[in-house]
Backbone atoms as SQL, in Angstrom:
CREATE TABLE atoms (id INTEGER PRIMARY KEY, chain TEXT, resi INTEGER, resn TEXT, atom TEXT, x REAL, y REAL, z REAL);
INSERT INTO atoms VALUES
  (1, 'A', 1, 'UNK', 'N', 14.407, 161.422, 152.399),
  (2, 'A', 1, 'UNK', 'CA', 14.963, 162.496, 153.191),
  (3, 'A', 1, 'UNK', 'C', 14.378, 162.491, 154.592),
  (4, 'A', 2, 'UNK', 'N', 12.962, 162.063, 154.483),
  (5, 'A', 2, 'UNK', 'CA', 12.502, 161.763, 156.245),
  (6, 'A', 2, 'UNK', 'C', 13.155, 161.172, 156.654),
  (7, 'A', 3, 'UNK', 'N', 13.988, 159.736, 156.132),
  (8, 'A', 3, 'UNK', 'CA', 14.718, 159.091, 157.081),
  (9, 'A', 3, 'UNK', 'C', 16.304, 159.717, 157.631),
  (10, 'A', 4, 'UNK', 'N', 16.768, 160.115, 156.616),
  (11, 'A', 4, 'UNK', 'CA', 17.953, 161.153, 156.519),
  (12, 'A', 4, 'UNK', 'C', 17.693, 162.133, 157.781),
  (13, 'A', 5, 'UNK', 'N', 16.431, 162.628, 157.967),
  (14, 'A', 5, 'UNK', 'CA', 16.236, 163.785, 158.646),
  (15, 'A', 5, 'UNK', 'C', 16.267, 163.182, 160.184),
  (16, 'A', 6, 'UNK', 'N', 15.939, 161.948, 159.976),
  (17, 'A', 6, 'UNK', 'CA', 15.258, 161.056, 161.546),
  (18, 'A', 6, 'UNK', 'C', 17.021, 161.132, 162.789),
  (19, 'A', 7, 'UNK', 'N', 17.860, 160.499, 161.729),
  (20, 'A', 7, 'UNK', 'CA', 19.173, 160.516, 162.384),
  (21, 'A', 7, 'UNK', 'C', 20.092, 161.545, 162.621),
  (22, 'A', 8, 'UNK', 'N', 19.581, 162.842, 161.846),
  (23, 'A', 8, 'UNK', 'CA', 20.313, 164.061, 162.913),
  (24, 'A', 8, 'UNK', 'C', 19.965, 164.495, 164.099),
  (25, 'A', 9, 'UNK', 'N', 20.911, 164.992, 165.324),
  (26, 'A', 9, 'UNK', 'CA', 20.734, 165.272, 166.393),
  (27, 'A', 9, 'UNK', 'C', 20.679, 166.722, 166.379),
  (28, 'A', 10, 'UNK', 'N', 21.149, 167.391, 165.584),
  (29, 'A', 10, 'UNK', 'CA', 21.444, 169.064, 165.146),
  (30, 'A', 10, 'UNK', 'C', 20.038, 169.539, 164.546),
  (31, 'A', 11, 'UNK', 'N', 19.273, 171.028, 165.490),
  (32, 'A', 11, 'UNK', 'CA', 18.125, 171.283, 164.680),
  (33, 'A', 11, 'UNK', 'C', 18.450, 171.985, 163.750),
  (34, 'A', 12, 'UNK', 'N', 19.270, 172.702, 163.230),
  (35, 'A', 12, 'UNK', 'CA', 20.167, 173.275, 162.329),
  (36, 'A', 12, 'UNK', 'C', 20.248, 172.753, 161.170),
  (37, 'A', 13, 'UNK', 'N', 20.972, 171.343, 161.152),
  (38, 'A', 13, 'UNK', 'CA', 20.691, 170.760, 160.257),
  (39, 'A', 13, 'UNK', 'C', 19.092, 170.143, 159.798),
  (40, 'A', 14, 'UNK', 'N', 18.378, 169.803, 160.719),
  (41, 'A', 14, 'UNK', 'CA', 16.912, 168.792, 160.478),
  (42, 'A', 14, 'UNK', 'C', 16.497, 170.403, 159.779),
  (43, 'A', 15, 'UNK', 'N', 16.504, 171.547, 160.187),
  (44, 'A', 15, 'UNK', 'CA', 15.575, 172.876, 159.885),
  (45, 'A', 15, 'UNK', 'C', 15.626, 172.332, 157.910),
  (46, 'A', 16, 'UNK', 'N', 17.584, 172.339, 158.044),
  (47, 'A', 16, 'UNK', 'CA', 17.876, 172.310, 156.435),
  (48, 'A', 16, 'UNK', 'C', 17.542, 171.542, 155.707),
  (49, 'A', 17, 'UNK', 'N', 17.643, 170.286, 156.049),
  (50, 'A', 17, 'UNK', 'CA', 16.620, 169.205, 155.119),
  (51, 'A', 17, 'UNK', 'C', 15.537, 169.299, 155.088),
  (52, 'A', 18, 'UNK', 'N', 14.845, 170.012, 156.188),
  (53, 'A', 18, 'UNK', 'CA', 13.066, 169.891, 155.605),
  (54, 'A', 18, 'UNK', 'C', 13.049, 170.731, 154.715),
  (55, 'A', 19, 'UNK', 'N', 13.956, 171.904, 154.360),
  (56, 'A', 19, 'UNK', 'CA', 14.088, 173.043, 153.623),
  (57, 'A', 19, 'UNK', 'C', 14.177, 172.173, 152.037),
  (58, 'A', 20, 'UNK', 'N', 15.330, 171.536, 152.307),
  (59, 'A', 20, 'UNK', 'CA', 15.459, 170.697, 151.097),
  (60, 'A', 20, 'UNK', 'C', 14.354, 170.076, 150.555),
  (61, 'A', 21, 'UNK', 'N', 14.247, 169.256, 151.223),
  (62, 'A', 21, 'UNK', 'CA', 13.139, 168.280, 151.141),
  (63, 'A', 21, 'UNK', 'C', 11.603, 168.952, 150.432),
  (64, 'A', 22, 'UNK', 'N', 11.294, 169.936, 151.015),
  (65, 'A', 22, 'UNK', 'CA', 10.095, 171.183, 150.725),
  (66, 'A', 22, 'UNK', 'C', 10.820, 171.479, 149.125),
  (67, 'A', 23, 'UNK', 'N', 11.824, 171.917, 149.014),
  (68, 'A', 23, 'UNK', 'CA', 12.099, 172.397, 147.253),
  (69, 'A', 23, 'UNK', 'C', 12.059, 171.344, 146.261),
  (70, 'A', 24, 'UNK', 'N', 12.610, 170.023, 147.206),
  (71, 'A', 24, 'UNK', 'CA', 12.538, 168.775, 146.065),
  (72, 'A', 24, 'UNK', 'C', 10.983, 168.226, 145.360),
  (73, 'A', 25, 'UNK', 'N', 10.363, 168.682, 146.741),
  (74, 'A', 25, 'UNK', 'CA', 8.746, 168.260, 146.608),
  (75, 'A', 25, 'UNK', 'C', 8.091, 169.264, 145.647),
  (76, 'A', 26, 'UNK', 'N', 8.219, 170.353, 145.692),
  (77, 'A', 26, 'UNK', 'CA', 8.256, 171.542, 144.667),
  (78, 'A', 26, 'UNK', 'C', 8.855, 171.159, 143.477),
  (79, 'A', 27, 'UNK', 'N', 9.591, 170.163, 143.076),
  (80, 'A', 27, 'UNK', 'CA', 9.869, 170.531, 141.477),
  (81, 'A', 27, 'UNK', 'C', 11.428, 170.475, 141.559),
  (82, 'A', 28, 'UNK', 'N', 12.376, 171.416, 142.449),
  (83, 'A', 28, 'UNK', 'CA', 13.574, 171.529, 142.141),
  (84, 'A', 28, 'UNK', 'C', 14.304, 170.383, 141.878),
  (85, 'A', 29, 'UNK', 'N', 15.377, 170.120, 141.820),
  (86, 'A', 29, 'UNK', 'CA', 16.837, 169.626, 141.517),
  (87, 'A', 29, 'UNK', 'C', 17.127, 169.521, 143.000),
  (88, 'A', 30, 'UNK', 'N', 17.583, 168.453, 143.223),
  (89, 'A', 30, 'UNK', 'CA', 18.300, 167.963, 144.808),
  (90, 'A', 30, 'UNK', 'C', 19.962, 169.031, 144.990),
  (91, 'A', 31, 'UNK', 'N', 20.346, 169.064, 143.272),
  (92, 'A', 31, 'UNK', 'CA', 21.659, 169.880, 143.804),
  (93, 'A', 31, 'UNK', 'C', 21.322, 171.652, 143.829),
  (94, 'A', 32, 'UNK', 'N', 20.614, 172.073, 143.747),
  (95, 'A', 32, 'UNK', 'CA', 20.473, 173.137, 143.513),
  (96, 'A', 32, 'UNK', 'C', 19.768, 173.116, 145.023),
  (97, 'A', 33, 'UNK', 'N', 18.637, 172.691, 145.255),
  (98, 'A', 33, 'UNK', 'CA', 18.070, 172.532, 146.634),
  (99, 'A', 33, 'UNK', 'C', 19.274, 172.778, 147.610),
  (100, 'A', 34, 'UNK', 'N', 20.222, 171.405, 147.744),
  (101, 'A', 34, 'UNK', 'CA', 21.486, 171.468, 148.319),
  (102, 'A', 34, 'UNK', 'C', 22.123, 173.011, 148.695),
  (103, 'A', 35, 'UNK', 'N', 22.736, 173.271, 147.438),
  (104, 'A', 35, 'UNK', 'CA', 23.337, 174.288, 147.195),
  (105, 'A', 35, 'UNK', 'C', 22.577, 175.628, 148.108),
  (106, 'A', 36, 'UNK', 'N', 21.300, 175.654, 148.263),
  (107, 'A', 36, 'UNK', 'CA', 20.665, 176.812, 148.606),
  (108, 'A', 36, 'UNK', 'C', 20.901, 176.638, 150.558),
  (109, 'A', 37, 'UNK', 'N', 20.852, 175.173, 150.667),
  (110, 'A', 37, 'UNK', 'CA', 20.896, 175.124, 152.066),
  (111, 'A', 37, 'UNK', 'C', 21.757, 175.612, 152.779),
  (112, 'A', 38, 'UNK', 'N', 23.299, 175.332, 151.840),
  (113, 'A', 38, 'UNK', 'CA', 24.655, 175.513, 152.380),
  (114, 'A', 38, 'UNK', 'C', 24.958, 174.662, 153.328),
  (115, 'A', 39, 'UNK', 'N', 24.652, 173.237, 153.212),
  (116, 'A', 39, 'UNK', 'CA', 25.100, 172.139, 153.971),
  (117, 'A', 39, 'UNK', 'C', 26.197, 171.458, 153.167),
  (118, 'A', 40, 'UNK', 'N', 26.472, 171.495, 152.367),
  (119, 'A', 40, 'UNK', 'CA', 27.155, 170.506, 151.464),
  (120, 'A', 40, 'UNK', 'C', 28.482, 171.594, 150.765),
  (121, 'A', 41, 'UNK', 'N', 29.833, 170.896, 151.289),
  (122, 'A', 41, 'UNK', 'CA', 30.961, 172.014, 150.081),
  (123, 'A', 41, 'UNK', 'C', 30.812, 171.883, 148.588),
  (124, 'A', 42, 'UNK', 'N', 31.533, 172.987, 147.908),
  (125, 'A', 42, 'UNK', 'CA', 30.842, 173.038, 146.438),
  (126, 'A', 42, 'UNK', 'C', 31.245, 171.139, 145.635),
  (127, 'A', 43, 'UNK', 'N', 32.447, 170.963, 145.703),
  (128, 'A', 43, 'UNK', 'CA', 32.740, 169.554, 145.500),
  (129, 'A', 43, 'UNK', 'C', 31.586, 168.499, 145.531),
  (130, 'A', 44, 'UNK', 'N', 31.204, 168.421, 146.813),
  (131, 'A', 44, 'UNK', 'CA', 30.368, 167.614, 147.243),
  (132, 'A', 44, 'UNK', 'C', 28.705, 167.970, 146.475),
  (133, 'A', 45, 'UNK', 'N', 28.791, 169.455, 146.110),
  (134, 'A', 45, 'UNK', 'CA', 27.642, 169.700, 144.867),
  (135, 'A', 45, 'UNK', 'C', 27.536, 169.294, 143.754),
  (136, 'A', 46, 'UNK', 'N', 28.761, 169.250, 143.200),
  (137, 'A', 46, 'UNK', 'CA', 29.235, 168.900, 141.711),
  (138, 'A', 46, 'UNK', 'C', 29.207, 167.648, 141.622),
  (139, 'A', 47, 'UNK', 'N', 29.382, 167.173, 142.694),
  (140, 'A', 47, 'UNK', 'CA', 29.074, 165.238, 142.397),
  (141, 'A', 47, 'UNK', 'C', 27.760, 164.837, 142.354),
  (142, 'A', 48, 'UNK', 'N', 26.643, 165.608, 143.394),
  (143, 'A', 48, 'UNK', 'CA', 25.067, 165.277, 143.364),
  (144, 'A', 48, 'UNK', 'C', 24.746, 166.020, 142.139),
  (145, 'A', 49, 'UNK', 'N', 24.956, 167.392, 141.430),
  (146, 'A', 49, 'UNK', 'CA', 24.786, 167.636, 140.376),
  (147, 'A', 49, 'UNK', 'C', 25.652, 166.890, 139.016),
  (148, 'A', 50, 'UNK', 'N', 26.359, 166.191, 139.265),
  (149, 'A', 50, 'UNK', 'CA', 26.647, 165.335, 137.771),
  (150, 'A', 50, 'UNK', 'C', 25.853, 163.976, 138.394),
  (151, 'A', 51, 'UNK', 'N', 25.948, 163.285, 139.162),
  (152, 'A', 51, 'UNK', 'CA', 25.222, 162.406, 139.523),
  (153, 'A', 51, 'UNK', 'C', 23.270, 162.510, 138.781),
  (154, 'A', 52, 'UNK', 'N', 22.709, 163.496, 139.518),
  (155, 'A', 52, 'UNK', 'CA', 21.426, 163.824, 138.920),
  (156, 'A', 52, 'UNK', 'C', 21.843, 163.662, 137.219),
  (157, 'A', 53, 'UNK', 'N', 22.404, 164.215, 136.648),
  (158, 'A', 53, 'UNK', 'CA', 22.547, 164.446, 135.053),
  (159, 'A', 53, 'UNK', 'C', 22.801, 162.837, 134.464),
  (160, 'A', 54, 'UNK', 'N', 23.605, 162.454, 135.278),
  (161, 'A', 54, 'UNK', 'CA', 23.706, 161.029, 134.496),
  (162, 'A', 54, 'UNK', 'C', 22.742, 160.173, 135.186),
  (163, 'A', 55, 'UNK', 'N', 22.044, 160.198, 136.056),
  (164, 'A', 55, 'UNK', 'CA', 21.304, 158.801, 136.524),
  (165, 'A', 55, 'UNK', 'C', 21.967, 158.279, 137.582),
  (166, 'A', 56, 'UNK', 'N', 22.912, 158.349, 137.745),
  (167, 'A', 56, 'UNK', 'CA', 23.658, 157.729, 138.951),
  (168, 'A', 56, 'UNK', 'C', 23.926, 158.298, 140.282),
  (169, 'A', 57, 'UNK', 'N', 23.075, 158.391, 140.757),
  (170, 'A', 57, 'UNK', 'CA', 22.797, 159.417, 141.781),
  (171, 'A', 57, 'UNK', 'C', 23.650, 158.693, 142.902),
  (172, 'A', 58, 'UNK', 'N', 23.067, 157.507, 143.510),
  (173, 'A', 58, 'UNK', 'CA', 23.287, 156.780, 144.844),
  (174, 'A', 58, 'UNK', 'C', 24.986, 156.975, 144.490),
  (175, 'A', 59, 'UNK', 'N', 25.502, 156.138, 143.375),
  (176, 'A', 59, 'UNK', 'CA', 27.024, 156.153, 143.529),
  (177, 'A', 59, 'UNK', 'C', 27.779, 157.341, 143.495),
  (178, 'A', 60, 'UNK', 'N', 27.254, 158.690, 142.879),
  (179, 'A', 60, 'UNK', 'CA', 27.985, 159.629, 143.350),
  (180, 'A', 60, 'UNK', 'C', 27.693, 160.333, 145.022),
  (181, 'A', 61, 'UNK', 'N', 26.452, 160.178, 145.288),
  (182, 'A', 61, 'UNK', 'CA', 26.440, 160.426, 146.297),
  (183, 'A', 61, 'UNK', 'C', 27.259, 159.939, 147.852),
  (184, 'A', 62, 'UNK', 'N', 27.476, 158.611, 147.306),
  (185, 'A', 62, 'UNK', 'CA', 28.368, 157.761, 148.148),
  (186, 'A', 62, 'UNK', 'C', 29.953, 157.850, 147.924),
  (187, 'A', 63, 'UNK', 'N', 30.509, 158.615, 146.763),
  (188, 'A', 63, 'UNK', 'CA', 31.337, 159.151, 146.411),
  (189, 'A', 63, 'UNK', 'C', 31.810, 160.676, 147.290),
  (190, 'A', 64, 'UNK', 'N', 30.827, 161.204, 147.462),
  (191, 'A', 64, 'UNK', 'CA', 30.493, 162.524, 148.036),
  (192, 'A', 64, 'UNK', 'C', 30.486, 162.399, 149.450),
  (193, 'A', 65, 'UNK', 'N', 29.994, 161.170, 149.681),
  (194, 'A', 65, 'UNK', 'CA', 30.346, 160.757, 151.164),
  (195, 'A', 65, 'UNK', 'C', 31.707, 160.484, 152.090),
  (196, 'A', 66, 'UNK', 'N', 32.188, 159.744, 150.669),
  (197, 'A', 66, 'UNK', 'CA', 34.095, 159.303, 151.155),
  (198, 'A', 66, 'UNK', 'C', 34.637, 160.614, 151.053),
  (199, 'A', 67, 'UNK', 'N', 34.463, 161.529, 150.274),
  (200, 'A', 67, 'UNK', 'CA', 35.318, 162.303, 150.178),
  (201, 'A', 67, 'UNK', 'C', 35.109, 163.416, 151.399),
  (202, 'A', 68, 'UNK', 'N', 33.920, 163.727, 152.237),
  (203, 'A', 68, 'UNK', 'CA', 33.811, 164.320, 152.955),
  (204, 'A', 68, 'UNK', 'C', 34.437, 163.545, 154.202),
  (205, 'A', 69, 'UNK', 'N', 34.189, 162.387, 154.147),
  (206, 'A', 69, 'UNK', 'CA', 34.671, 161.333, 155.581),
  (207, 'A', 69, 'UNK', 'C', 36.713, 161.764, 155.309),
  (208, 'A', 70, 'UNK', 'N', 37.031, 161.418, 154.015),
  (209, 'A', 70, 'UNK', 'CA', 38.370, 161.436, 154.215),
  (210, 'A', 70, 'UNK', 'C', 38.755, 162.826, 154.306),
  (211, 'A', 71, 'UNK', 'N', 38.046, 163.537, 154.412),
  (212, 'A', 71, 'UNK', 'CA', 38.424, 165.511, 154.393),
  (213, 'A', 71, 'UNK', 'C', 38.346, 165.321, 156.261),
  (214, 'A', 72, 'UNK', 'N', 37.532, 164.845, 156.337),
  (215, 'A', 72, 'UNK', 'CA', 37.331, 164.841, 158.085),
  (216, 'A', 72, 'UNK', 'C', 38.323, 164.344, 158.714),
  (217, 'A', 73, 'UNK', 'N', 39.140, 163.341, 157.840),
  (218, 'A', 73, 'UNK', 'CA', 40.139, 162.178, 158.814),
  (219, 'A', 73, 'UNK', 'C', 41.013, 163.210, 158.621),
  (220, 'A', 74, 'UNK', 'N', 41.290, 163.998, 157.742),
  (221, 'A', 74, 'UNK', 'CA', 42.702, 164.485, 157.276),
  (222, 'A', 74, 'UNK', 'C', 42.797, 165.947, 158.908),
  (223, 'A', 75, 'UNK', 'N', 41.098, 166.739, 158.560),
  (224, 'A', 75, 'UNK', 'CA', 41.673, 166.919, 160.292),
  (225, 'A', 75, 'UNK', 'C', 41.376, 166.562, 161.163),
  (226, 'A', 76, 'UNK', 'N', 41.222, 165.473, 161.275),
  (227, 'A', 76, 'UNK', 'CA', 40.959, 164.904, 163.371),
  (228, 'A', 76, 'UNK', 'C', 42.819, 164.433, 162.826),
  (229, 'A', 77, 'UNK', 'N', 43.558, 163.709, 161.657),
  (230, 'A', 77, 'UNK', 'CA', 44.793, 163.780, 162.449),
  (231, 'A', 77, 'UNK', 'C', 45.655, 165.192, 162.347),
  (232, 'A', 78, 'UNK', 'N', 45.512, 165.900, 161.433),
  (233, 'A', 78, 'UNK', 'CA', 46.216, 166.981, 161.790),
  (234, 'A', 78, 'UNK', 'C', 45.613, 167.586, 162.942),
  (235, 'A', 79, 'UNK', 'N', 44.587, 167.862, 163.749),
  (236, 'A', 79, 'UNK', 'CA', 44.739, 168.345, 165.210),
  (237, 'A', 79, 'UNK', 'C', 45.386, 166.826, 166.182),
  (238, 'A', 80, 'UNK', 'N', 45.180, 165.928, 166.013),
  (239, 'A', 80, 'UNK', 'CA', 45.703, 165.087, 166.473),
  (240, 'A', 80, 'UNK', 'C', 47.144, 164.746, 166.872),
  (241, 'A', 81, 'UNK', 'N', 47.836, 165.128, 165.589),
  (242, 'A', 81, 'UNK', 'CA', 49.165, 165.456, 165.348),
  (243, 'A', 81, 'UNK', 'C', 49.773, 166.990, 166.448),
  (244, 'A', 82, 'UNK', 'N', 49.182, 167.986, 166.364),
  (245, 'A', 82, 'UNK', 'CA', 48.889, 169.488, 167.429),
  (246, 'A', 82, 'UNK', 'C', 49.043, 169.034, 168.680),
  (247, 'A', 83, 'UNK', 'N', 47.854, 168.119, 169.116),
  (248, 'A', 83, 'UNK', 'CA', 48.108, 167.814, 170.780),
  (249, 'A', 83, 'UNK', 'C', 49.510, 167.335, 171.331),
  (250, 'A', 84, 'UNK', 'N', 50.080, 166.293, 170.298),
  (251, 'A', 84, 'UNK', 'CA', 51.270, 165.633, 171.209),
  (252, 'A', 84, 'UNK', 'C', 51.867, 166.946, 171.722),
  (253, 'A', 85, 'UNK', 'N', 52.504, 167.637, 170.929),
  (254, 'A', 85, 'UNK', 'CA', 53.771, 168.719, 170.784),
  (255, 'A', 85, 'UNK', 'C', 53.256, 169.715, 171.808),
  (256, 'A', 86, 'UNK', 'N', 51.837, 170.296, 171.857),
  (257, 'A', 86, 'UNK', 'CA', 51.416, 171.123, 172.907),
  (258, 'A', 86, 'UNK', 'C', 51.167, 170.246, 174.602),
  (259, 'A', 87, 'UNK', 'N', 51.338, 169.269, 174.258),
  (260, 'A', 87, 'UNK', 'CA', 51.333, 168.207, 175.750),
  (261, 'A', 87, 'UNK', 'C', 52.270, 168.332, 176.229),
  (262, 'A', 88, 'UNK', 'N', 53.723, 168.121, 175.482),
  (263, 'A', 88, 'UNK', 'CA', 54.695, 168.264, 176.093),
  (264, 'A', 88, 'UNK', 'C', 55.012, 169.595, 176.505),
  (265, 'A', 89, 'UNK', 'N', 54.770, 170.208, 176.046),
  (266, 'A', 89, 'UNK', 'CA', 54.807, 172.119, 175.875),
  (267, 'A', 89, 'UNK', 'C', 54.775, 172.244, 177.584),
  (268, 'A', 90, 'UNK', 'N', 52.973, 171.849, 177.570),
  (269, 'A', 90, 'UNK', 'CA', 52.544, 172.116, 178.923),
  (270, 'A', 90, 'UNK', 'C', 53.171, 171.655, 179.900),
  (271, 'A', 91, 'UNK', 'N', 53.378, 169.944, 179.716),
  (272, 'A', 91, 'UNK', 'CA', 54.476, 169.121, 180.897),
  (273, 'A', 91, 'UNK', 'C', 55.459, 169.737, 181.660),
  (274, 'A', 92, 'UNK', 'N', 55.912, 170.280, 179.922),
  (275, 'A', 92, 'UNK', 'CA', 57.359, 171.062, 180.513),
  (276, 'A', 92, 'UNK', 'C', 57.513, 172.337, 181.346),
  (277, 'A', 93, 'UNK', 'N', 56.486, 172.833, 181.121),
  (278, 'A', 93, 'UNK', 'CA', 56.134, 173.981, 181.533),
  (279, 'A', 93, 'UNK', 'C', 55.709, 173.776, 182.743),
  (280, 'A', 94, 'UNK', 'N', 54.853, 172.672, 183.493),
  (281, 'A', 94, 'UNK', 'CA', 54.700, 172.179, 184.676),
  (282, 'A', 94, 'UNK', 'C', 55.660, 171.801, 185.275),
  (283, 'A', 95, 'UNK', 'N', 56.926, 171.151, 185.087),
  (284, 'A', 95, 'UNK', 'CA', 57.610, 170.688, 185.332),
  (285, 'A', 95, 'UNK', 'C', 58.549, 171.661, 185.898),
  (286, 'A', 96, 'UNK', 'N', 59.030, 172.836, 184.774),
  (287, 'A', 96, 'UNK', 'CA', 59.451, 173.893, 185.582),
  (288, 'A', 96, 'UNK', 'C', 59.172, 174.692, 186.506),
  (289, 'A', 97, 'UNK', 'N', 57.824, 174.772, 186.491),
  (290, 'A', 97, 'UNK', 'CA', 57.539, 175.321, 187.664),
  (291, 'A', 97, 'UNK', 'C', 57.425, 174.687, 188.414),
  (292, 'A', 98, 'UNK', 'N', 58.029, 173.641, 188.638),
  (293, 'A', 98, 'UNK', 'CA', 57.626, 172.469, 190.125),
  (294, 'A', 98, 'UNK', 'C', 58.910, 172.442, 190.265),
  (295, 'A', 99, 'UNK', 'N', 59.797, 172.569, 189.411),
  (296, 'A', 99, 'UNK', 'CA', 61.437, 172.583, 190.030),
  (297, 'A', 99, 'UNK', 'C', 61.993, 174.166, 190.082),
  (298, 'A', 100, 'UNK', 'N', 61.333, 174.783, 189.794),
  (299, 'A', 100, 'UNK', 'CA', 62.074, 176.137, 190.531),
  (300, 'A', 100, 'UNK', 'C', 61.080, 176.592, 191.756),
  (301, 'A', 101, 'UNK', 'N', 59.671, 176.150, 192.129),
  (302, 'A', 101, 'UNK', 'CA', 59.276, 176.169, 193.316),
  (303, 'A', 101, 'UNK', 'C', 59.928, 175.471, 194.248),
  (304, 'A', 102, 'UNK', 'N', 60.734, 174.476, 194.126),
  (305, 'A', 102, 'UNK', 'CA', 61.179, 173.956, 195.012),
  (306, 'A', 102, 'UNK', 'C', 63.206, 174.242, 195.265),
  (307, 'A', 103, 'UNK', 'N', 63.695, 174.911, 194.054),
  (308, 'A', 103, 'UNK', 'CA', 64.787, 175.504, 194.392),
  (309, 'A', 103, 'UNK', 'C', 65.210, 176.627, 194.664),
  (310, 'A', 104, 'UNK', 'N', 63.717, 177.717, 194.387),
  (311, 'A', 104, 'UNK', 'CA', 64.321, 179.574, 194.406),
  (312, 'A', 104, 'UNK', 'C', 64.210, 179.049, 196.034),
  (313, 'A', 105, 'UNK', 'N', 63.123, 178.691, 196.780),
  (314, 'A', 105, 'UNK', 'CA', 63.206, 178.545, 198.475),
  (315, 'A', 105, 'UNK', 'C', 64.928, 178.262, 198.919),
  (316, 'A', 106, 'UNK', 'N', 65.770, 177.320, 198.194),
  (317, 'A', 106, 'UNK', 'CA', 66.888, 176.248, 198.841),
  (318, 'A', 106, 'UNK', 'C', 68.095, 177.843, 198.324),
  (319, 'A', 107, 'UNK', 'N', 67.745, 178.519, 197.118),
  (320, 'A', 107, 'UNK', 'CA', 68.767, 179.422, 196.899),
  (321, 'A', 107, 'UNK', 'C', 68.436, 180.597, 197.878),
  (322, 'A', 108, 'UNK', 'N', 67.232, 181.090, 198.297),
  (323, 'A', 108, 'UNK', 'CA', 66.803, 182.360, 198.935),
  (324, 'A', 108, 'UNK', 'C', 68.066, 181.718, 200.876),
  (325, 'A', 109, 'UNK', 'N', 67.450, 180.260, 201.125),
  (326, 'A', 109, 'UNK', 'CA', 68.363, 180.062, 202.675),
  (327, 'A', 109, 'UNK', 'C', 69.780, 179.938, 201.991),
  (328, 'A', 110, 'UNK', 'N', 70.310, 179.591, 200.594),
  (329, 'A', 110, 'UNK', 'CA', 72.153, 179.567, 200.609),
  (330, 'A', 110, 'UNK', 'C', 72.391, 180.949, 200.928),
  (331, 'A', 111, 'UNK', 'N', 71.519, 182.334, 200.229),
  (332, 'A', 111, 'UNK', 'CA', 71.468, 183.550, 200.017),
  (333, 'A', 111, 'UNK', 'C', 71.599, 183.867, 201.903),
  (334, 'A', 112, 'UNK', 'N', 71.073, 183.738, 202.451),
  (335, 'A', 112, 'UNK', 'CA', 70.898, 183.933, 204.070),
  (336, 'A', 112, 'UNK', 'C', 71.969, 183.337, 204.972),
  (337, 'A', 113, 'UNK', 'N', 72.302, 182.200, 204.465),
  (338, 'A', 113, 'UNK', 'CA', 73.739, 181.952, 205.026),
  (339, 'A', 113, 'UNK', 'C', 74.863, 182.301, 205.478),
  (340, 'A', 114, 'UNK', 'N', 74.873, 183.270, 203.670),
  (341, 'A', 114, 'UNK', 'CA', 76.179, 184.176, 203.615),
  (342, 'A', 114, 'UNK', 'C', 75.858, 184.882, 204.195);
């Protein structure tokens, strides 16, 4: 977990692993530790807690990993998907106002004509 702890940039998080880390050294259970931190969704508990029970810790944990990575992809593209449609939104919205700044002036002199 020191090394785990070395590569976060967040003190938020480093606070929570030493937290962890301090209960594991104490005696506890890594998922229960977990669980107390509130770093991890319950899913991602239930895999380090069946993992601990059977012995197979590393592979559920790396299990626990994909599934958080593919929860992440699902929204960077659904906001991803958001930007196009609000890009054009704005364009358009620029756009109109760059063509009626330049025609209420041409209707205000037809208006003066008459």
């Amino acid at each position: 977990m020191r090394l785990a702890r070395g590569t976060l940039g967040a003190s938020p998080l480093r606070a929570a692993l030493d937290e962890v880390a301090r209960r594991v050294r104490e005696g506890s259970a890594l998922a229960p530790a977990l669980a107390a931190s509130g770093l991890l969704p319950p899913v991602a508990l239930r895999l380090v807690a069946g993992g601990e029970r059977s012995g197979r810790l590393a592979e559920m944990l790396e299990r626990a990993a994909e599934e958080q990575e593919s929860e992440l992809e699902l929204a960077l593209e659904t906001a991803a998907g958001l930007v196009g449609p609000l890009a054009i939104l704005l364009l358009g919205g620029l756009v109109l106002f760059i063509v009626l700044a330049i025609l209420l002036p041409i209707f205000e002199l037809n208006r003066l004509v008459r």
